[in-house]
N, C-alpha and C positions, 0 to 999 in steps of 0.2 A: 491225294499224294500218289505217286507214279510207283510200281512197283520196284523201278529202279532205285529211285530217290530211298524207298525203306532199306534196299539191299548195302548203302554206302555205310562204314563204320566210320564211326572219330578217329581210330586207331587208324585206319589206311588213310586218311587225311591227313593226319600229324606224321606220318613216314614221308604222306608226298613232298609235307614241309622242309621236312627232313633233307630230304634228295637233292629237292631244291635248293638248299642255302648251302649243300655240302659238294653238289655237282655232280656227285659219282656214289653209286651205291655201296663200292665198298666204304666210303665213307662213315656214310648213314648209315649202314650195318652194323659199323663198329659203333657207332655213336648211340645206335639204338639196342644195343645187348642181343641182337638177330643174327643169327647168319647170315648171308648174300644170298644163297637160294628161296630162305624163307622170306626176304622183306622184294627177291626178286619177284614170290608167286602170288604175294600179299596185292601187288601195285599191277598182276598179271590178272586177277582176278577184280579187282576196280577197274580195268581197262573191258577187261570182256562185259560186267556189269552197264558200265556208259555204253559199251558199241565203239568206239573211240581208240586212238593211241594217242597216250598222254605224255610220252617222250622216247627220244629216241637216243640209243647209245651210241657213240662215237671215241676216237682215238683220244679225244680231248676230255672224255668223262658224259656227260646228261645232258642234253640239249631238249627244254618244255618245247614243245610243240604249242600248236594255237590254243590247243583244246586244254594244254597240260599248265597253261600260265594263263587260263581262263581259270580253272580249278585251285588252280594254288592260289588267287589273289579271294576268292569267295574263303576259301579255308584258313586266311590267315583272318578273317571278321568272326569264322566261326570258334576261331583258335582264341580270338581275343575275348568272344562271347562266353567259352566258357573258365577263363580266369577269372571275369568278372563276377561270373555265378560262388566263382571260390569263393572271391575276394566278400560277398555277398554276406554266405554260411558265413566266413573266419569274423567279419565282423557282429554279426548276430549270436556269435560264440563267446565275442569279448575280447576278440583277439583284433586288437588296434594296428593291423601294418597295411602291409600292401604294396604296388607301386604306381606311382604317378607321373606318367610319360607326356609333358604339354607343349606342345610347340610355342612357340615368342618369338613376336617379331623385337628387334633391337630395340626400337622406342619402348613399346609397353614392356619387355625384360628388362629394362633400366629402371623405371619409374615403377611401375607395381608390381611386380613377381616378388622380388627380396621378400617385400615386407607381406604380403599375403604369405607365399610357403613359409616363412620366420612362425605365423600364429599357427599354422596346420601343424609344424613341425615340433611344437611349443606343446599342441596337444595330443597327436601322436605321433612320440618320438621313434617306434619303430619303421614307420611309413618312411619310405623311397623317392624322391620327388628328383625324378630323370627330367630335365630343362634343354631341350633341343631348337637353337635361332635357326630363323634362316626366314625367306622372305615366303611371301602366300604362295608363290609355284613351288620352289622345293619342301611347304611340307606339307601341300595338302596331298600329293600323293601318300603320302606316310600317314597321313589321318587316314585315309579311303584304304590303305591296307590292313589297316589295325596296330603300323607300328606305333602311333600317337594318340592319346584318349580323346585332345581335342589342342584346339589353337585358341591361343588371347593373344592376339594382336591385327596383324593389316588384315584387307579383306581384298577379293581380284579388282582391280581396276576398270576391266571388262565385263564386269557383273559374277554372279553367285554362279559356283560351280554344284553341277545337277549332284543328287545323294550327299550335298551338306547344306545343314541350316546354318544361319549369321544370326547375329543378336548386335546389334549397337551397344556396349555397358559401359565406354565414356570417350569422351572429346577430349583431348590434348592442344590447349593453345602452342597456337606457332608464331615467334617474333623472329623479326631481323633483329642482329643484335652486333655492336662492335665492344671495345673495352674503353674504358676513360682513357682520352687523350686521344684517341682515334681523331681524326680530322670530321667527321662526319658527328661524331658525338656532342658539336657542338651545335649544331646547325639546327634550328627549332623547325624548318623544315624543309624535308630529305625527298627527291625524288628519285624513280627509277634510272633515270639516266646516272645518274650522281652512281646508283649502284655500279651500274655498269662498268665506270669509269676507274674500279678499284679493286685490286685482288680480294679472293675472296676463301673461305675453306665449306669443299662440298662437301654435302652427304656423298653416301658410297654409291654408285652407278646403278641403279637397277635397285635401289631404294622408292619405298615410297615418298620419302620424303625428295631427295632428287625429282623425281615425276612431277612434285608440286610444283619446285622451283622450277623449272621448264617452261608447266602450265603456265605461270606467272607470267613470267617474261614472252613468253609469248603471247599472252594476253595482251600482253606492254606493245606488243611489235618490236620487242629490241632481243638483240642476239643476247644469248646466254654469255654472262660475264665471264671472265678470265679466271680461273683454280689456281689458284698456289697452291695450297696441298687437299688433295683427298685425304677425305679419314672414315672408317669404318664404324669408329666410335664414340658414342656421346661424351665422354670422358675423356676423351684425347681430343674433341672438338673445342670443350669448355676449356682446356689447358692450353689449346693453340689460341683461343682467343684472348685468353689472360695473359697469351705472350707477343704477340705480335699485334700488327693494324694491320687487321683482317674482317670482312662483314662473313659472316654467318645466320644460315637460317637454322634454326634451332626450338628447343619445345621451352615453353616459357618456364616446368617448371626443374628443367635441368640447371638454370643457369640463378632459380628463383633466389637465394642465400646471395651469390654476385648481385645480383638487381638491388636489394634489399641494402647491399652494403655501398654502392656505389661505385663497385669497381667495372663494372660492365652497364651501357647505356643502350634501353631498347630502342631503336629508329622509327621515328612516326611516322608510318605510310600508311598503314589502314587505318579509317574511320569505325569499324566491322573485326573482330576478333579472328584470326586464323585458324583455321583447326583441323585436327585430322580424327576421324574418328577410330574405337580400338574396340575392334568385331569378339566376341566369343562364337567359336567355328565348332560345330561337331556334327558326326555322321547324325542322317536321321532319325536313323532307327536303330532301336537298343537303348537300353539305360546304362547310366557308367555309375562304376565300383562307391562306396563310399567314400573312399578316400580323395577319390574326384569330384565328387558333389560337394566336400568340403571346403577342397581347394579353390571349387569354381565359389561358392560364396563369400569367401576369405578374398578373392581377387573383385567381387563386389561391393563388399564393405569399402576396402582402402577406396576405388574410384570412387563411391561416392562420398568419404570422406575429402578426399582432396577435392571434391566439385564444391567440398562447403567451402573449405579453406582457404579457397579460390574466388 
């Protein structure tokens, strides 16, 4: 280790954090219980230590420099590294909380989050469970800064992003699916053209699920059918389909209870099951808090309960 690297404190790390989410040092100053000249000589003397300037002041407040949004993004792993260490001791003490910040995509936040955080939260009722959707580009940034312990759901299309591991830990059947009465729901068998030929409700645009219906049809060689309504949500899809003659591509066990009852009929195009599979994402390296390892097994039990059920 570099004589520099010994000379860096946590404390002037956690000011830069500081600076950075507040934009201006009086800010952080006041945020941090410091005067402005002391957190000014604090971040004066971290700069002369690198060799470096790590931001520069302007009319507009702190602008990071290359060097200075290179340093803040390793400091928020270290930041996160040592809550964990907390989180570590407080459970080794007996003291059951914490908090659990996970990313989820749409599909697997519908179908298994609930009911995994339900038994985590069943057995430590003080623990935090922060639920952040959004798709694999907007949050693996947020995992690689340490705003996110980890991700259960999509994984990149384009392949695995370098400084995080995937894990596979389960499949999601995908059906076409209309409601009884639909003109198609009679038809014992339905081809792609026939889809085509018939409004439909998408997934939301820049879903993975979108992506597949794409893949499909072009596979097909036939143009992406006609949208009547876009929906964002699995729950406002199954309710458009129970209300209109609308085809939908959908997860089989969203709609499973419909299927079950007869009020919704799946469309037989594939010979072969559809499926998407639902990644668990986390940075390399480091271990995460207890309350993470719990939740991450609590979200293993339910999928492979539902791969029995199924």
């Amino acid at each position: 280790m570099s004589s520099t690297k010994q000379r860096i404190q946590l404390k002037q790390l956690s000011q830069l954090l500081t600076i950075a989410d507040e934009g201006s040092f009086r800010k952080a100053a006041d945020k941090l219980n410091l005067t402005q000249p002391a957190l000014s000589r604090s971040i004066q003397a971290l700069e002369e230590n690198l060799q470096v300037i790590l931001m520069e002041r302007g009319p507009r407040g702190v602008v990071l420099t290359n060097f200075g949004e290179t340093l803040v993004k390793h400091s928020k792993i270290i930041d996160t590294a040592v809550e964990y260490a907390v989180d570590d001791i407080d459970d080794m003490r007996g003291e059951r909380s914490g908090v659990v910040k996970m990313g989820a995509g749409m599909l697997s936040g519908y179908i298994f989050a609930p009911q995994a955080t339900t038994r985590l939260l069943d057995r430590r009722p003080d623990t935090k469970v922060i639920v952040v959707e959004g798709t694999y580009d907007t949050l693996t940034p947020q995992l690689l800064e340490g705003d996110l312990d980890f991700i259960f759901g999509p994984s990149n299309p384009e392949g695995p992003v370098s400084g995080l591991c995937h894990e596979i830990i389960a499949n999601i059947g995908i059906v076409f699916a209309v409601r009884e009465g639909h003109p198609l729901a009679k038809k014992k068998k339905v081809s792609f053209a026939d889809l085509s030929s018939v409004p439909w409700i998408f997934p939301s645009q820049g879903s993975g699920l979108y992506q597949q219906l794409q893949s499909i049809f072009e596979n097909q060689g036939l143009p992406l059918p006609s949208s009547e309504i876009d929906v964002e949500s699995h729950s406002l899809t199954k309710a458009m389909l129970l209300s209109r003659d609308l085809v939908a591509m959908i997860p089989r066990q969203i709609i499973h209870f419909e299927l079950q009852q007869g009020l919704v009929r799946e469309l037989p195009l594939f010979s072969d099951e559809m499926e998407r599979p639902i990644y668990l994402v986390k940075r390399e390296f480091g271990d995460l808090p207890p309350a993470c390892r719990e939740l991450i097994a609590e979200l293993r039990a339910v999928c492979e309960e539902s791969k029995e059920e199924n």
